[in-house]
N, C-alpha and C positions, 0 to 999 in steps of 0.2 A: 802631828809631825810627820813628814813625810819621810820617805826611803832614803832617799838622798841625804835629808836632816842626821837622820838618824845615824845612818855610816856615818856622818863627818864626828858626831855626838862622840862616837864610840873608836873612831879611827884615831883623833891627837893623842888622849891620853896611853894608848900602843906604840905610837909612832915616838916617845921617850925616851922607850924602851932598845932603840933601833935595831941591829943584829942580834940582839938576845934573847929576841922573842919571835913567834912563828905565830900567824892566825890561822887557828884550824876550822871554824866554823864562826859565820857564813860565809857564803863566796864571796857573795857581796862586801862584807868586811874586808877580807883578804883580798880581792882584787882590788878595791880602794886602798889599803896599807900598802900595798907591791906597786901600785901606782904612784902613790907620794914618796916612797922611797925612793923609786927610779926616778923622779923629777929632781930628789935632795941631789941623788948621785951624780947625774948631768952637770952639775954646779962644779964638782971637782973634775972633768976630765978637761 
């Protein structure tokens, strides 16, 4: 499985979660979750 795999693995089941939860480790996670969030948010403005 690669990196990319792996973040998306580990990224949906956070992303449930929305504002309630913060990824503190790895970056890689957290800059993939802060990613999908921003794309969710673009939907409402």
């Amino acid at each position: 499985m690669g990196v990319g795999a792996a973040q998306r693995l580990y990224a949906f089941p956070v992303l449930k979660y929305g504002a309630d939860c913060e990824v503190v480790s790895t970056n890689g996670l957290r800059e993939r979750v802060a990613a999908e969030l921003a794309k969710a948010g673009k939907q409402y403005e």
